[in-house]
TORLUMZA-99046 format. One record per residue: x, y, z of N, C-alpha, C in turn. Coordinates in steps of 0.2 Angstrom, whole numbers, plus 5000, padded with zeros to 4 digits. Last residue first. Example, Ala and Ser with C-alpha at 12.3 -4.5 7.8 and 13.67 -1.06 7.14 Angstrom:
506449895035506849955036506450005039/506649725039506249785039506649845039/
//
This chain:
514249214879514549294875514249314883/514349054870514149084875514749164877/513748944858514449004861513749044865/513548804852513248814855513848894858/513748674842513948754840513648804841/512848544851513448584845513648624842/512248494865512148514859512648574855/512748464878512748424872512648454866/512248564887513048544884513348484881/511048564891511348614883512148594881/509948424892510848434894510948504887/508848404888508948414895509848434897/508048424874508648384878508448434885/506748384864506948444868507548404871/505248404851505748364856506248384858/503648484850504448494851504948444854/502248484854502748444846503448474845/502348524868502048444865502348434859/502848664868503248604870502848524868/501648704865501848714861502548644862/500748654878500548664871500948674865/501648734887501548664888501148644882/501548884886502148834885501848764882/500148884889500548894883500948874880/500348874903499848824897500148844893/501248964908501448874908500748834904/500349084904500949064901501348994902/499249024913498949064906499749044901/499248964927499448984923499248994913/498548874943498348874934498848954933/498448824954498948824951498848854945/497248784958497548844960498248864958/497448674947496948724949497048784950/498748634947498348624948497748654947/500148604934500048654940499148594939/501748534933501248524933500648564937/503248634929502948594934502048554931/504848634919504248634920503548594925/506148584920505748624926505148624925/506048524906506148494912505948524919/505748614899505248584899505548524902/507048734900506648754902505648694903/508048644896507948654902507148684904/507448634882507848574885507548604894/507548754874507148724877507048674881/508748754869508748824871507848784877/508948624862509448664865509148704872/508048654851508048584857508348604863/508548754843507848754847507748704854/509748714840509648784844509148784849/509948624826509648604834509648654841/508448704821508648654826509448654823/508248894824508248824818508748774824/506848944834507548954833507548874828/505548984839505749004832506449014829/505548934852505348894847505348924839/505749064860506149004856505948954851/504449114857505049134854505449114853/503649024866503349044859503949054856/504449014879504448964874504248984869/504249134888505049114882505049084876/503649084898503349164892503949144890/504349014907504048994901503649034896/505949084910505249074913504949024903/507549054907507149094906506549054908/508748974905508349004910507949034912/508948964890508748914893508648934901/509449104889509049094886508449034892/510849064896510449124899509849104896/511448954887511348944895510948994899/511449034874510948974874510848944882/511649134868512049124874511249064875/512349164851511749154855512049154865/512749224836512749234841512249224846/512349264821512549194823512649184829/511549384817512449364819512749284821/510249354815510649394811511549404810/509749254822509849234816510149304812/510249314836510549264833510349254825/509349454834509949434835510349364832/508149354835508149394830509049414830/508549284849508249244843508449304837/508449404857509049384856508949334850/507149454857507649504856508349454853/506349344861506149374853506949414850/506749354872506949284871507049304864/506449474877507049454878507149394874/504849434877505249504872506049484871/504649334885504349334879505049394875/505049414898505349354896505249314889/504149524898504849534896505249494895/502749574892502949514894503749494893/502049674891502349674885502649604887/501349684903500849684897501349654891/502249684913501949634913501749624906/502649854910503249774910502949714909/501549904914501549904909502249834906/501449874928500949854924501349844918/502549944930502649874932502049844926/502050074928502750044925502849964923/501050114937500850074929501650054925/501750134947501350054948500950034940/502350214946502950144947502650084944/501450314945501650294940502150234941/500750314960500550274954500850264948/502050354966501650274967501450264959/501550474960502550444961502450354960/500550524963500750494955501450474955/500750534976500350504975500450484967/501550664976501950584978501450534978/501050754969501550724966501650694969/499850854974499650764971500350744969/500650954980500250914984500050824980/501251034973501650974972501150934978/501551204964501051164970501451104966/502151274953502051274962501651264966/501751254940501151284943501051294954/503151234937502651264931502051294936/503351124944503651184945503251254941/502251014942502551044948502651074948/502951004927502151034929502051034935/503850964930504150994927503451034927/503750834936504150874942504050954938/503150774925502850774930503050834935/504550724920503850774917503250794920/505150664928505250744928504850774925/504450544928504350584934504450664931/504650504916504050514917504050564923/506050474918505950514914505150554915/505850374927506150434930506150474926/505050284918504950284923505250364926/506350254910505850284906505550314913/507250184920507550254917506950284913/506350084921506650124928506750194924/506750004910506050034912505950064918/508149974911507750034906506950064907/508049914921508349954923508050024915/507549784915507349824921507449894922/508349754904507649774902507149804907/509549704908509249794905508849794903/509049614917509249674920509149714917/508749514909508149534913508549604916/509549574891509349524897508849554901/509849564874509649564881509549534885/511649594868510949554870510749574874/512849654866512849594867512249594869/512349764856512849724855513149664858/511149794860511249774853512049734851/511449834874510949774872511049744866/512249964871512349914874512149834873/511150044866512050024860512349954864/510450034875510050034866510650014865/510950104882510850064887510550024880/511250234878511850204878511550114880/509850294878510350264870510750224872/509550304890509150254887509650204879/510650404893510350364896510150274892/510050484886510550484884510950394889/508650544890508850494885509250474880/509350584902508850514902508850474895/509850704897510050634902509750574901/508650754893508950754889509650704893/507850794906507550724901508050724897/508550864911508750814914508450764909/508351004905508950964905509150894905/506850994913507050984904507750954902/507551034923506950984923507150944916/508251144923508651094926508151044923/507251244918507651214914508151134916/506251234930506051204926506651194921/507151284941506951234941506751164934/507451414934507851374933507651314936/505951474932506251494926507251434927/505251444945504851414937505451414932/506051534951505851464955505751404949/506051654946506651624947506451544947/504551684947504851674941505551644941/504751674962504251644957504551634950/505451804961505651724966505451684962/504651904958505251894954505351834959/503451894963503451884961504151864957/503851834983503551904978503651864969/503951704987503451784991503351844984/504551604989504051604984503551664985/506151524992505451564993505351594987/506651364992506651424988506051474991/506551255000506851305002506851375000/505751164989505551164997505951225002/506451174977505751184979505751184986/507651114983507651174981506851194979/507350974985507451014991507451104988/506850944974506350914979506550994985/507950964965507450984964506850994969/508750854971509050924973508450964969/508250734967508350754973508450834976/508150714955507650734957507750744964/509750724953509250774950508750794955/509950594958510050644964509550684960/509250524949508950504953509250574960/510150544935509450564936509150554941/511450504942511350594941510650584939/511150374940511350404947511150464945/511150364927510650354932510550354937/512250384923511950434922511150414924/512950284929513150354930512650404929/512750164921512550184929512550254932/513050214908512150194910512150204915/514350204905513950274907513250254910/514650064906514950124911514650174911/514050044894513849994903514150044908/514550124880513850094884513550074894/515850134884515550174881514950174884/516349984889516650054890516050114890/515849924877515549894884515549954888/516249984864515449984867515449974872/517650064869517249994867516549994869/518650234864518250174870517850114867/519050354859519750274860519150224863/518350454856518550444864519050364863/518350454843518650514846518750484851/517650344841518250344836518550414841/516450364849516850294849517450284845/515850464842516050464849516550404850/515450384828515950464827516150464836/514850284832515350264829515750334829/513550314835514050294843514850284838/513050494830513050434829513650384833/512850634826513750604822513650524824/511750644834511850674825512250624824/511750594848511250584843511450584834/513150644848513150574850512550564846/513150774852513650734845513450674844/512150784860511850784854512350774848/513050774871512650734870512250714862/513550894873513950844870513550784867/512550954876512951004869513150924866/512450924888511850894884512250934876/513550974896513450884895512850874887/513051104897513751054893513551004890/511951104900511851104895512451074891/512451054915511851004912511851024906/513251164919513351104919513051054914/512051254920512651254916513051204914/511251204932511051214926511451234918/512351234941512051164937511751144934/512351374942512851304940512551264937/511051384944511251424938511851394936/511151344958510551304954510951334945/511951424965512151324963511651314958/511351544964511851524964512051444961/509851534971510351534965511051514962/510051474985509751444979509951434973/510951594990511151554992510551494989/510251724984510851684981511051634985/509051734991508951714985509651684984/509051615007509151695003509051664996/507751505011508451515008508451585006/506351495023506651515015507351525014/506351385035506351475034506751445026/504851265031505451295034505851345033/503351205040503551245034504551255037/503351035044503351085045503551145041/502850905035503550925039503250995039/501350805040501750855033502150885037/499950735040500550745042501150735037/498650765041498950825041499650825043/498150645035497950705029498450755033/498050535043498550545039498650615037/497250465055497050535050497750555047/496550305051497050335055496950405051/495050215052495650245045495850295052/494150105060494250145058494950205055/493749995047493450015051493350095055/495249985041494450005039494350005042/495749935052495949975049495550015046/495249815055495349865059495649915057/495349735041494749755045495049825050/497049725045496649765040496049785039/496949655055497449715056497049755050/496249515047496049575054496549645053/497349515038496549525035496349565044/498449465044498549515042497749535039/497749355052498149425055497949465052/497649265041497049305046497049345049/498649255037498449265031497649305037/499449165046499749225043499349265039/498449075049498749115055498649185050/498549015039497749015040498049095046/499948975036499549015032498849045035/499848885048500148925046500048985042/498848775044498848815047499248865048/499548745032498848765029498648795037/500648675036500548725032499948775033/499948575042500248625047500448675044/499348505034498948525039499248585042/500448465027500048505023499648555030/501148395035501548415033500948465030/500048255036500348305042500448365041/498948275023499548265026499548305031/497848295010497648285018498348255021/498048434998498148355001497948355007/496348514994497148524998497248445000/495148524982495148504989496048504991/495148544969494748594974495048574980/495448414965495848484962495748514966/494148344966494848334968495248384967/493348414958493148434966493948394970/493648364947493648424948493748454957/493748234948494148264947494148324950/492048224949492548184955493148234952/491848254937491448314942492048294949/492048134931492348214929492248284933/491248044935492048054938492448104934/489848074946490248064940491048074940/489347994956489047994953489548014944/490348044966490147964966489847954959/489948174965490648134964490748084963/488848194971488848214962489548184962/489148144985488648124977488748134973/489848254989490148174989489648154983/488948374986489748374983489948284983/488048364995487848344991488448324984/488848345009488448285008488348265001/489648485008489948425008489648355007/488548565008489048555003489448495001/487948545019487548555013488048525009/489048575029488648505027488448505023/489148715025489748675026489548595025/488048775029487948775020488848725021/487848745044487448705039487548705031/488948825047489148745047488448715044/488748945045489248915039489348845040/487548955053487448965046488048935043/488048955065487748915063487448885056/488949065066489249005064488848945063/487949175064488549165057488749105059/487349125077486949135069487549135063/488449185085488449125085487849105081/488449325081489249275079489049215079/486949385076487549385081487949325079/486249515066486449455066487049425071/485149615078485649605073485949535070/484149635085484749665087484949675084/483349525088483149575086483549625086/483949455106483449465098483149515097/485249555109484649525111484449525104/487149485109486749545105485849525107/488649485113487949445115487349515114/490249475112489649505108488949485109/491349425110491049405116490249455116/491749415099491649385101491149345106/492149585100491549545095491249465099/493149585109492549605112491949585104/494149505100493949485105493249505109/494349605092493949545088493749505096/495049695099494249705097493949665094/496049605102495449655108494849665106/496749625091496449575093495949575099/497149745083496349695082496149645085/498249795088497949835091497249775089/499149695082498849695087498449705090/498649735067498449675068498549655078/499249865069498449855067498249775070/500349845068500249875073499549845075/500849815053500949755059500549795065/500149915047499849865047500049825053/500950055051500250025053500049965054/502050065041502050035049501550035051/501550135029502150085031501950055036/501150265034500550215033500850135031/502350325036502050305044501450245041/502350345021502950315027502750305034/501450425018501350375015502150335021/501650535026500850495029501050455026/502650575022502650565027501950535031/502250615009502750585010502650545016/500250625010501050655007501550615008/499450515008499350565002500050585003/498750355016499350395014499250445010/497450255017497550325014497950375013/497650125023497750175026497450255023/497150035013496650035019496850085024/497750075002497050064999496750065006/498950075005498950145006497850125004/499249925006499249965012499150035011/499049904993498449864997498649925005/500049964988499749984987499049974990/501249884993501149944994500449984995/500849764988500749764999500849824999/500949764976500349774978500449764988/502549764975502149834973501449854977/502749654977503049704984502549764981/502149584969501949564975502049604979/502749634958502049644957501749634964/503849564959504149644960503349644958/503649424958503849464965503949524965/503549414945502849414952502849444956/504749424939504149464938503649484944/505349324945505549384947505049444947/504449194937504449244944504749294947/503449214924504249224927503949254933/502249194917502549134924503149164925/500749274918501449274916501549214922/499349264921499649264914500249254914/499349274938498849214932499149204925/500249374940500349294942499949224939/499349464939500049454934500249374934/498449504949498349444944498749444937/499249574958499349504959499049454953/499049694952499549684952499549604954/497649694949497949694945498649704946/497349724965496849644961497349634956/498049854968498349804971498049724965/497149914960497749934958498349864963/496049924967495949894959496949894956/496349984979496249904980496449904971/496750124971497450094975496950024975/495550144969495950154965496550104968/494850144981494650104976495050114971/495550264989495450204992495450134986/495050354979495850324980496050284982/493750354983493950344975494750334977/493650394997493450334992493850314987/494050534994494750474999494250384997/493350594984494050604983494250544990/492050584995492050574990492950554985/492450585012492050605007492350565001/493050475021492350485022492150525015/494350515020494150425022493350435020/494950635022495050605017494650535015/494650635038494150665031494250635026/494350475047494850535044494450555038/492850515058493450465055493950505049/493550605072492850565068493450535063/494450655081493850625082493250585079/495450705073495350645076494750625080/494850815067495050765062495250685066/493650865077494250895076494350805071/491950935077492450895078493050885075/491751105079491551035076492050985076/491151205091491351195086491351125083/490151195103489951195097490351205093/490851155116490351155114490151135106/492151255113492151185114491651165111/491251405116491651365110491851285108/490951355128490451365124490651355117/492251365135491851295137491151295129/492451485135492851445131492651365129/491451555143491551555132492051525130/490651425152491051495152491351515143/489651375168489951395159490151435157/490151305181489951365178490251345168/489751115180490351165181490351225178/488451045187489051055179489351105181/488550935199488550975196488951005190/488750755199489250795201488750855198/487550625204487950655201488250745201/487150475211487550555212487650555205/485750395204486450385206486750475205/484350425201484750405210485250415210/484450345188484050365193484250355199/486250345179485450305183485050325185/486450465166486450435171485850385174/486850515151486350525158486550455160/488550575146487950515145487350535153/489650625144488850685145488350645145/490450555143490650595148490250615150/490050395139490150455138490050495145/489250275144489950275147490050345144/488250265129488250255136489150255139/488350415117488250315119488550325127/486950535118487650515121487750445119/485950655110485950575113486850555112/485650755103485550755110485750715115/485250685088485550765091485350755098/485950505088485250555086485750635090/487250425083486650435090486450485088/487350325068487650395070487150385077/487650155063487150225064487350265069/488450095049488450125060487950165060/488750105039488050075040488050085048/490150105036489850175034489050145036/490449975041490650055046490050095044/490249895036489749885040489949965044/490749935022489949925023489949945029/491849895027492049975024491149975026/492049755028492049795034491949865033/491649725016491249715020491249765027/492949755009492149775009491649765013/493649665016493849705019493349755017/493149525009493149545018493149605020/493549564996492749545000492749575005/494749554996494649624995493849624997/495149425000495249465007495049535003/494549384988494249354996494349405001/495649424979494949414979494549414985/496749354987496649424984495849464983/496349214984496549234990496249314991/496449224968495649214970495949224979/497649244965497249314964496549314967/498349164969498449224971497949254972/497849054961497649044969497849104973/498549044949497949064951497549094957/500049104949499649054949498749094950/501649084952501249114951500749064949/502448974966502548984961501949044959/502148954981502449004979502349034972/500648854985500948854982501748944982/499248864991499748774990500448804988/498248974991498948984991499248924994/497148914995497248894987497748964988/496848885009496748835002496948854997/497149005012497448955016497448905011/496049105006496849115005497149055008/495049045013494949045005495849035005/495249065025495248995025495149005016/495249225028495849165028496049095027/493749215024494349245019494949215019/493249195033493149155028493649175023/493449285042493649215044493949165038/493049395037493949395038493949305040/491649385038491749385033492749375033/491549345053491549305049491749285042/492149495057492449455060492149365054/490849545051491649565048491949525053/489749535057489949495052490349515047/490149565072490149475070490049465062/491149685074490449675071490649595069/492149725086491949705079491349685078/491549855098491749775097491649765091/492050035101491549965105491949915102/492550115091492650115096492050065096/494350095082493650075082493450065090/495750225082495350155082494550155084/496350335084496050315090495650235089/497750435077497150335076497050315081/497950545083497750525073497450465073/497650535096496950595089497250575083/498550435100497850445101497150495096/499650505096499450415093498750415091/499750635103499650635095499450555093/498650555119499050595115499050585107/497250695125497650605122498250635116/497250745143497250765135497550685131/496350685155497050695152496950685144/495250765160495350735158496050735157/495050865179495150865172495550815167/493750835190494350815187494650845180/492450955195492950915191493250875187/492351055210492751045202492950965202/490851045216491551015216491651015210/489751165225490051145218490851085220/488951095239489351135235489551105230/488150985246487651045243488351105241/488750825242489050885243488650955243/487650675242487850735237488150775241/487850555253487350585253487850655246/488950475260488550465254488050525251/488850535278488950515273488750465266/487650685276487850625281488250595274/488450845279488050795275488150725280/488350945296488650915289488250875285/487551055304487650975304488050975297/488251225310487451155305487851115303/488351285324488551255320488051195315/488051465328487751405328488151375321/489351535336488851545331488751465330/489451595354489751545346489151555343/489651715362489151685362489551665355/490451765379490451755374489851695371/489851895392489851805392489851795384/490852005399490351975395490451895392/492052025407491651985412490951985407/492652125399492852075402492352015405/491752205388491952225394492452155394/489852225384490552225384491052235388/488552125383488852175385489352175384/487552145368487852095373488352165377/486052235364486852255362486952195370/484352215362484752235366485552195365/483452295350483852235352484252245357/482052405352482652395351482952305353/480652415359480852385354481352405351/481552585368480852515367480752505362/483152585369482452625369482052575366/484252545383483752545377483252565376/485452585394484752595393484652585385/
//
């Protein structure tokens, strides 16, 4: 029984007739999911990936034509190895291009607050087209959200504010001025330790290296760069931009081949027309040989890579700024101490001794040890330029080990570091003395005049290591490690070492009557002014070989010290054989 308006209860029992629940159609298929779907979850990128994700879309047509035009600059007017002109205008060209590329980043325009570039994750989509619900929000997803973006995401910090500019510009000004050594001076050993110096420099100007281990990984980038560039030179070119867009690759090409006619039509003219002007433009232009063509392509190759890998580099800078060894557990205090107060005892020995040597002079050392200036001199010099190169070594690690928590540490850290520091300059210029008693006895040469500019050089460092330890921090010390190498060199160029050496031994000679007139005569053309203040027939001698080498330069060949030469060499008459010339010894 039920009572009226009530539902009436199914029956129960065995013999009740079962009732299914209504089944609802499904979606059709394509049609959206009316439930949430998780998803997918992104794969995380890896450390390559967030320190240098690289430039993202297609080079810009007009860094790809500025790097064109650079490589065809460098390809013409490096004709040559010897030093020269042609470096530094190369040099030049590729520090254009790679302005260019710095321009056309920092001119990208940023996408407004709200606005996605298109293929982004949060980008809106087409009309119509499915899309996936957003996936409940939650505080971790909101943090995400709004914090800021992380050092690999945007372009590296150091690269963008004001301090990673200016070091950027430091380091290119530092590269321009290392290859236009090659303009003034003609010794080429010279060049070449200006050439290694400046691909240092050029590669920390487009990477930004700061500590040890950012300036060692910023090493190996460029060959990388230049392949990781080629994809992206290639979505340039395939770059098809609507009117009104911007200047597109194929406007850049139609521009260089009309000012490439211009130039050529009205250049043959003025040639025709005068033959001093003819000259000139002859010197400008590269032989036209098989043998040249394929140089010149070659170069064209080598010189375009390395300029792209570079744009792409600029474009967008790898995040160097946070790669740094990891902190490591602190040393007990005696297991620092200990060895460091050694050798700190050690050092004052030596340096007790060393001051017989300043006061009493090499004659009072050289009567009590039995030994020969060579003995005396050339034997210690290498020694104690080894002991100032560990020095810096066992200061590096002992800073890096020593703890620095309380106060008395601190003062231990300042109080024997910096003595061992000081010690060490008084090596150095024990160093430098022997390396002075050495030269004066049998002359100089390009070795110890190297090798002493190395040991000022490491002097400079300690004093440097020596305000390091004074105020325990050492962040900017591997950066002045660089730079000071790099005014070292500078500074070896300014005084002109092949000039100095020739001065050195000439003065010598007319003091002692000793020459080595086969070394002399080797020497680069920075020598001639010097020699030529030797009495004949010395002078014909010493100069002989050196105005036989002598090349003919071009244009891009031009030197400042093979002019020189060849100005003074005019009213000089000279042999070509030293082993003709008479009361010639060789020491």
């Amino acid at each position: 029984m039920t009572s009226p308006g009530s539902t009436p209860l199914p029956a129960s029992g065995p013999t009740a007739p079962q009732v299914n629940p209504p089944v609802r159609p499904g979606p059709a298929v394509g049609q959206p999911q009316p439930w949430p779907i998780a998803p997918a979850q992104p794969r995380p990128p890896s450390l390559f990936e967030r320190r240098w994700p690289g430039p993202s879309g297609a080079a810009r047509p007009l860094v790809l034509a500025a790097v064109a035009m650079a490589a065809v600059v460098g390809a013409a007017t490096l004709t040559m190895v010897r030093p020269g002109l042609g470096w530094l205008v190369a040099t030049l060209a590729g520090t254009a291009a790679l302005v260019s590329a710095s321009v056309a980043r920092s001119r990208t325009p940023s996408p407004p607050a709200g606005v996605t570039a298109p293929g982004s994750p949060t980008a809106p989509t087409a009309p119509g087209a499915p899309t996936a619900p957003a996936a409940p929000a939650s505080s971790t997803s909101a943090v995400t959200a709004t914090a800021p973006p992380t050092a690999g995401a945007a372009d590296r910090p150091g690269a963008t504010g004001a301090p990673g500019r200016a070091a950027q510009v430091v380091w290119a000004a530092a590269t321009i001025a290392l290859v236009a050594v090659g303009t003034v001076r003609a010794a080429g050993w010279l060049f070449a330790l200006c050439l290694v110096a400046a691909a240092v420099t050029g590669t920390l100007a487009v990477t930004g290296g700061r500590s040890p281990l950012g300036m060692l990984v910023a090493a190996t980038l460029p060959p990388a760069a230049t392949v990781r560039a080629l994809p992206w030179a290639v979505r340039g070119l395939r770059d098809t931009r609507p009117a009104g867009a911007g200047i597109g690759f194929g406007r850049i090409l139609t521009s260089l081949a009309i000012s490439a006619g211009l130039l050529l039509l009205f250049g043959l003219l003025f040639s025709s027309a005068d033959a001093v002007f003819a000259d000139l433009v002859t010197g400008l232009l590269p032989d036209i040989s098989a043998a040249s063509v394929v140089g010149w392509l070659v170069r064209l190759g080598l010189i375009g890579g390395g300029l792209l890998g570079a744009a792409y580099l600029v474009s967008r800078p790898p995040d160097l700024e946070g790669l740094r060894p990891g902190p490591s557990r602190p040393a007990h205090r005696l297991e620092w101490t200990l060895p460091l107060v050694l050798l700190d005892t050690l050092f004052a020995a030596f340096v007790l001794v060393q001051l017989t040597v300043f006061f009493g002079g090499a004659g009072h050392v050289l009567r009590t040890a039995g030994l020969t200036y060579a003995q005396y001199a050339r034997g210690g010099f290498w020694q104690l330029l080894a002991v100032t190169a560990l020095t810096l070594l066992v200061i590096a690690i002992a800073a890096r080990r020593a703890p620095t928590a309380t106060r008395a540490d601190r003062l231990l850290v300042r109080v024997l570091l910096g003595t061992l520091a000081a010690l060490s300059l008084v090596v150095v210029a024990s160093a430098l003395y022997r390396m002075q008693v050495y030269a004066d006895a049998y002359g100089a040469t390009r070795l110890r005049l190297f090798v002493t500019t190395v040991e000022l050089w490491l002097g400079l460092l300690f004093v440097l290591v020596g305000v390091a330890v004074v105020r325990l921090r050492a962040a900017w010390l591997p950066r002045l490690v660089v730079g000071t190498a790099v005014l070292a060199l500078l500074g070896l160029a300014l005084v002109n070492p092949d000039r100095l050496i020739a001065d050195r031994n000439v003065d010598r000679y007319l003091e002692t009557g000793r020459l080595d007139v086969s070394y002399l005569s080797g020497l680069s053309a920075d020598a001639v002014p010097a020699l030529a203040r030797l009495p004949e027939p010395m002078r014909v001698c010493a100069l002989g070989e050196i105005a036989a080498e002598l090349p003919r330069d071009g244009l891009w060949g031009a030197n400042l010290g093979r002019a020189r030469a060849r100005r003074d060499l005019a009213t000089i008459p000279t042999v070509t054989d030293v082993t003709d010339c008479p009361g010639t010894r060789r020491w």
